[in-house]
C-alpha positions, 0 to 999 in steps of 0.5 A, a space after each residue: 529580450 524578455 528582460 526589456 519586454 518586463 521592463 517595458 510592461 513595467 513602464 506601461 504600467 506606471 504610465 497608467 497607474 499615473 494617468 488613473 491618479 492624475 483623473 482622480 484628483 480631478 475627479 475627487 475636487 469634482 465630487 466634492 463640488 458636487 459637479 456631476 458633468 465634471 466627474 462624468 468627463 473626469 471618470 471617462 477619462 480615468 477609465 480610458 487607461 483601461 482601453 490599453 492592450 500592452 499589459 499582460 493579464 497579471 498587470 492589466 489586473 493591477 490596473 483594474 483594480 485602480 480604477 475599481 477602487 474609484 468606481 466604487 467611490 462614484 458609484 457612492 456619489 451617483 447614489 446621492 441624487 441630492 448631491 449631483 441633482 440628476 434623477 437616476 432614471 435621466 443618469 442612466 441615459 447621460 452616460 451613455 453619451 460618453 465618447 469612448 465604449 468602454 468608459 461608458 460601459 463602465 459608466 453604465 454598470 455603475 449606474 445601473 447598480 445605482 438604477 437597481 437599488 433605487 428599484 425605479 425599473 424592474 432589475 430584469 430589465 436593467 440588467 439583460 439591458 447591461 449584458 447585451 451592451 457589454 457585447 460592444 466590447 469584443 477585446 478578450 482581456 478588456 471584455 473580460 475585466 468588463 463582465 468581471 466588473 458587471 458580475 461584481 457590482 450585480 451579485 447581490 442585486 440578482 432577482 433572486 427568491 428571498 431578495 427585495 429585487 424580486 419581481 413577479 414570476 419566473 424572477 429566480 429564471 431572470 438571474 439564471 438567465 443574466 448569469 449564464 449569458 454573461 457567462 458565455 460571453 466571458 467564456 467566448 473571450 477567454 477562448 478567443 484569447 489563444 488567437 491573439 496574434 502571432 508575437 505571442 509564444 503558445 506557452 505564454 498565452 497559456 500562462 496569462 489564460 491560467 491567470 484569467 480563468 477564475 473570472 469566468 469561474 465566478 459565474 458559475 460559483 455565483 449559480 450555484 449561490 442564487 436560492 431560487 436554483 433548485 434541482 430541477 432548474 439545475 436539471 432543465 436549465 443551468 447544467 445543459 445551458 453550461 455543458 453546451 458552452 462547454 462542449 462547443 467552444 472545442 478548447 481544451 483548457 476552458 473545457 477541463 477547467 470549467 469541468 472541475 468548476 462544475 463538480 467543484 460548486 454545484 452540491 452533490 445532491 444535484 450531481 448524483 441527480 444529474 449524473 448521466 447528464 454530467 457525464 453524458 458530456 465528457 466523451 465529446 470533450 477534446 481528446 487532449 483534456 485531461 478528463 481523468 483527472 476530472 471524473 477522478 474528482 466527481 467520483 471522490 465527491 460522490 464517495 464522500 457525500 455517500 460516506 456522510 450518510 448511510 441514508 443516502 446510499 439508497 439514492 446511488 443505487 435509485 440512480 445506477 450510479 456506478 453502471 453510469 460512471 462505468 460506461 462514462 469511463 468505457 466511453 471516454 477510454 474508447 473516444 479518446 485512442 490516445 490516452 496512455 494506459 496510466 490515465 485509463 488504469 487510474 480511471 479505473 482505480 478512481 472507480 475502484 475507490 468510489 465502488 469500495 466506498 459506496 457499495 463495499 458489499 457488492 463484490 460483483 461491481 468490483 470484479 467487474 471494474 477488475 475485469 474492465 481493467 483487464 480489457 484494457 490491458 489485453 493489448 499489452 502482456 507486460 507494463 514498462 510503464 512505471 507511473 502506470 505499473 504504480 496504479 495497477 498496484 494501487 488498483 489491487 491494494 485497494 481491496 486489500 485495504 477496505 476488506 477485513 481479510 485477504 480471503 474476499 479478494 481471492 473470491 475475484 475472478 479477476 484479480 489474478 489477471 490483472 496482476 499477470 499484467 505486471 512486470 516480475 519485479 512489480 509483481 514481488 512488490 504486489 506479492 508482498 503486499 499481498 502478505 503483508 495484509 494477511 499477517 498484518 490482519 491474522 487472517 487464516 486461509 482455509 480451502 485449498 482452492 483459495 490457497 491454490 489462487 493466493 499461490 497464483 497470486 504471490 507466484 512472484 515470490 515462489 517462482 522465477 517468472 522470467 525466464 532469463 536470470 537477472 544478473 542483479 541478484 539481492 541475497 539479503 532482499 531473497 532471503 526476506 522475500 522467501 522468509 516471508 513466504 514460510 510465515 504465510 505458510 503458517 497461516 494456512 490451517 483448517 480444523 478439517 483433516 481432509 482439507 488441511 491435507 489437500 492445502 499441504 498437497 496444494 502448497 507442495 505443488 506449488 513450491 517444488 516448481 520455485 527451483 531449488 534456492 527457495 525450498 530450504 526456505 519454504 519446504 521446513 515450514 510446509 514439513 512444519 504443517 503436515 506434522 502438525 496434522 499427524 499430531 491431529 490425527 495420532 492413533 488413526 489408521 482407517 481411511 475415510 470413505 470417499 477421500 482419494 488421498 484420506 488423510 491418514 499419518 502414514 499417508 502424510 508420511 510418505 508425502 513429507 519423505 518424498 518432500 524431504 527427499 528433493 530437500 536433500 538434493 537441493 543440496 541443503 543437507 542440513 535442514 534435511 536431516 533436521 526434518 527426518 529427524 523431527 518425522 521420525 519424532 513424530 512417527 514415534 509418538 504415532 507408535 509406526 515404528 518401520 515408518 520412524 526407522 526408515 525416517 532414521 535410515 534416511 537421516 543416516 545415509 544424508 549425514 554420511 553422504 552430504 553432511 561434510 563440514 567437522 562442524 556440521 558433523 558434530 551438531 548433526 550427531 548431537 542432534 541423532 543422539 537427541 532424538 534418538 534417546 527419545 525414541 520409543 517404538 523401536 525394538 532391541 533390533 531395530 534400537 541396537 541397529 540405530 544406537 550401534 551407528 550413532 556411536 560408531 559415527 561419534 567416534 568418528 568425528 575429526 576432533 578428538 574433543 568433539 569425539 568425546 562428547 559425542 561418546 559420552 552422549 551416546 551414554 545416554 541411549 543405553 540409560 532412559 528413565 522414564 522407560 522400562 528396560 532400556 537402563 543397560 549400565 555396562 554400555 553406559 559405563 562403556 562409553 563413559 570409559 571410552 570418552 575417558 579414553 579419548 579425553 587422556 589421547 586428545 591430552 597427550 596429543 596436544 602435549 605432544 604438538 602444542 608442548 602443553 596438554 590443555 585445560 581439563 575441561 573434558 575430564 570434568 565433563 565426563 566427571 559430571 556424567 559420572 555423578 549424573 549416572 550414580 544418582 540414576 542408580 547405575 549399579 556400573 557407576 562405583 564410588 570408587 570409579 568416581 573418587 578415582 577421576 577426580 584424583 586424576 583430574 587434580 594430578 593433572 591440574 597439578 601437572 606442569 605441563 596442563 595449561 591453566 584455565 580458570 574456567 576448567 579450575 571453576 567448573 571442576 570446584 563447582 562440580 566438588 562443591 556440588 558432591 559436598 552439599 550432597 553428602 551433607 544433605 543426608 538421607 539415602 543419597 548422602 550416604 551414597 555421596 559419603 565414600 567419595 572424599 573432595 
């Protein structure tokens, strides 16, 4: 069916094009005879094709500009009065007898533009007598293609101040008057169009409006060109005169399109003027336009225009621009209840964005279109709606993006309220967001009551806020989302102690309720802080009058024991134990030795109660060596008591090579240089034998289970301990003591049963090569070098 109605439409057409060429060839002949009765008769009956009501908008068009394309020919020939002999004057009243109304009204505008240019009347008069007799015309799409054709041939024939068509006063009131009476009428054919009869479809009458809309749009492009039409003439006349067409005709494609034209043609100046005018008119639109999109467009002109000049800013505020806008916007929410919370919410981001562009330094506009949001939100705890969950989020990016840091928009009291009406997915992607802008920007978060509202705001991150758990769970996405957070932790600092403590609390608080997945994350950074602040406040131990928790080392200790503790029970052993070690680094370097021990104790009892994996074991014991040879404040006790443990716990360890190393690492706890009275090198050389003693059991064991005893790497590690003792000075490390452990190194690469390995064999001639070079350095230390033979 739609195939054969194109085909038939085709074939109206051709008929009418034909029908058109068959009359201009006659009417050519006509001309050129120069017989004006004959190219009257022919013209009439070239335009009656134009009388037809079978083609669409799109064809009819086609056929139009046929016979435009002829007007424009007789128009040239009606000017040469010697060719056809008629005066203008007589010319004007000849058409008017032609038969059929149309032809004639075609006929007649042309004249009439000939009667104009010959300016033997007033254009005044011509044209206001033009305009009413086109009303004869009532056909939608023949009316429209016949105003079109007056609009045309009169554009640049308008009285116009500066135009030689000017009459005497009120000239430039004429052309406003004839455009804007054309223009209703065109509008009124337009609307009447959706009531063409019944065997139209309501979507294709839509279709063929859409494509007609631009010939009523021309009038108003065709004010806004017209000199004489100056702000107050604007204000008084034009505006009000095409707002009221606008309103009354209750159709809600002409009123959204005709809108868009408005702000579209007309200059800023005089929409910023006409402000509350403008806007007066949009609540009494239908409730089905789509006026979001229309005072979206108003407000980005005006934050563009404002963005020219910093000299028209002055202006916005002389008008109460954005009070105007913001009622607007209330008044067109509260007149249209069925618009859906997208359409209010990106009204409100529309607003946003024009308040951030033309008053930037008012924060109070901007919490209060926030705050507006938030009113409207009331209704509705969380958004299913994603297109309008993606506007909220644009909403709250924006001050984000136009303000230099994060820290202006924790000043807006309703920020975080809007972001409570996010679902707990879309409140992770704000968080983040959030985030990203302060590391992207360096920006520093520096009171505790910021820090306490940037923690509402990236709760999403920090703490479950559904309370059921989802059964799609992300690692990799929780891992990036709580790294994200320990970096964000880094960029709380202030160079007061008082208020850099009070942020620690802060964040503590916070971060102890996200559960116990996010701690191993957030808690080493937040330990991280509070050490740095013990660094600050070294050799303090007074409190500061006034403060309830002074900011004190000892103070900070307890809380980063208490923090460590719920660590510990996460489970994430591990890192725990890193941090009481690191506590007990600082507490060192604080000379607070009871808090240092007990920081130990607790890095003990973790290591024998939760570190249970053989790997772990041996990087925890490294790592209690380490920090334990460091250690300064203890006493012979106290330093005894810890050194006695952590070799009792390397002797431990599941591996016999793994026991080795810890062994002879422990070495070094009785033999510290840069410290007075802790060189003991009988322990030193204990421990070495002991290692010694482990290295030739691990040796014997892997012959006995593998039937070869393995490389000799331990054996020229322990060599290497030696060496490194000797150079010290430990009277304990003899000469003796070294040569015969390299004899026993090489009978044992020499032995059958030890398995080769050219990394052992390397390390063992590095290590020789190594004892050469000091022997022939000379000086006190080659003479100590010397005994020993390679």
């Amino acid at each position: 069916m739609i195939a054969a109605g194109i085909e038939d439409e085709d074939k109206w057409l051709a008929e009418g094009i034909a029908g058109i060429q068959h009359n201009a060839f006659y009417l050519h002949q006509a001309m050129d005879a120069n017989n004006l009765r004959e190219a009257l008769k022919f013209s009439a009956q070239l335009l009656s094709e134009l009388r037809t009501s079978r083609l669409s908008p799109h064809k009819y068009y086609e056929l139009y500009m046929r016979a435009f394309d002829e007007l424009r020919r007789l128009e040239l020939f009606f000017r040469d009065e010697d060719r056809h002999g008629c005066p203008v004057v007589d010319l004007y009243e000849l058409v008017q007898h032609a038969g059929n109304v149309l032809p004639r009204l075609y006929l007649l505008c042309t004249v009439g533009s000939v009667y104009i240019k010959s300016k033997e009347a007033p254009a005044k008069d011509i044209l206001k007598d033009l305009v009413e007799m086109c009303r004869s015309v009532q056909h939608p799409i023949r009316g429209l293609f016949l105003r079109s054709y007056l609009a045309q041939i009169s554009r640049d024939k308008l009285p116009d101040i500066g135009s030689e068509y000017e009459g005497e006063a009120d000239t430039v009131m004429d052309a406003v008057d004839f455009v804007l009476q054309n223009f209703t009428e065109m509008n009124k054919l337009w609307v009447r169009m959706q009531h063409q009869g019944p065997a139209r479809t309501e979507e294709k009458l839509e279709k063929e409006r859409s494509e007609l809309r631009d010939l009523v749009g021309k009038n108003l492009h065709v004010l806004s060109q017209i000199e004489g039409v100056d702000l107050e003439i604007y204000k008084e006349t034009v505006l009000p005169r095409v707002l009221e067409q606008v309103v009354n005709c209750k159709d809600e494609l002409a009123q959204y399109y005709l809108m868009d034209c408005i702000i579209q043609v007309f200059p800023d100046e005089y929409h910023l003027q006409t402000l509350e005018i403008l806007l007066g008119a949009c609540p009494q639109l239908q409730p089905t336009v789509d006026i979001k999109t229309v005072l979206s467009r108003l407000m980005d002109r005006l934050s563009n225009y404002a963005a020219s000049s910093p000299e028209i800013l002055p202006d916005f505020l002389q008008v109460e621009a954005f009070a105007k806008l913001s009622s607007a916007i209330w008044k067109v929410i509260e007149a249209q209840v069925d618009m859906p919370i997208v359409g209010a919410v990106s009204l409100y981001v529309s607003l946003l964005t024009f308040t951030l562009r033309v008053h930037p330094d008012r924060l109070d506009y901007v919490d209060q279109v926030l705050g507006a949001c938030v009113k409207k939100l009331s209704g509705n705890p969380k958004l299913e709606d994603s297109k309008a969950t993606k506007q909220i989020v644009a909403l709250l990016s924006a001050p984000l993006e136009k303000y230099s840091d994060i820290v202006t928009a924790l000043t807006l009291s309703n920020y975080p309220r809007v972001m409570d009406h996010l679902d707990a997915g879309t409140n992770k992607i704000m968080a983040k967001i959030i985030i990203e802008n302060i590391m992207k920007r360096d920006t520093c978060v520096s009171t505790a009551d910021k820090v306490e509202v940037l923690f509402e705001l990236i709760k999403g991150l920090i703490k479950d806020l559904d309370e059921s758990t989802t059964d799609e769970f992300d690692e990799e996405d929780f891992k990036e989302e709580q790294n994200s957070v320990a970096r964000l932790i880094h960029m709380l600092y202030n160079d007061d102690s008082e208020e850099m403590l009070k942020i620690i609390y802060t964040v503590r608080k916070h971060i102890l309720a996200g559960g116990p997945m996010r701690l191993a994350f957030t808690v080493p950074p937040l330990v991280c802080s509070a050490l740095k602040l013990i660094r600050r406040l070294q050799g303090q131990d007074g409190d500061v009058a006034g403060e309830k928790i002074p900011a004190t080392p000892k103070n900070i200790f307890q809380l980063l024991s208490q923090t460590i503790e719920v660590l510990s029970a996460v489970p994430s052993s591990e890192m725990a134990l890193r941090l009481y070690l690191q506590c007990a680094e600082a507490a060192n370097d604080c000379d607070l030795e009871p808090v240092s021990y007990d920081f130990f104790t607790q890095a003990f009892v973790l290591y024998e109660e939760e570190v249970a994996d053989s790997k772990a074991q041996v990087t925890a014991i490294h790592l209690i060596i380490g920090t334990l040879q460091r250690m300064s404040v203890f006493g012979v006790e106290n330093r005894d008591t810890l050194t006695h443990k952590a070799t009792g716990y390397s002797a431990k360890l599941l591996k016999k090579p793994d026991q080795c190393r810890a062994v002879y690492a422990c070495s070094h706890l009785f033999w510290v240089d840069d410290q007075d009275g802790i060189k003991d090198g009988e322990r030193v050389l204990l421990c070495l034998k002991r290692s010694l003693r482990i290295a030739n059991a691990a040796q014997q064991m892997a012959n006995v289970t593998r039937g070869s005893s393995g490389p000799v790497t331990l054996f020229v590690e322990i060599l290497n301990k030696y060496l490194y003792f000797f150079e010290k000075g430990n009277p304990q490390i003899t000469t003796a003591a070294i040569q015969g452990l390299i004899e026993l190194i090489k009978t044992e690469m020499q032995s059958d049963s030890t398995t080769a390995d050219p990394d052992s064999d390397a390390f063992f001639a590095s290590t020789l090569r190594y004892i050469q070079f000091q022997k022939q350095k000379g000086g006190a230390m080659g003479d100590k070098y010397d005994p020993i033979k390679v």
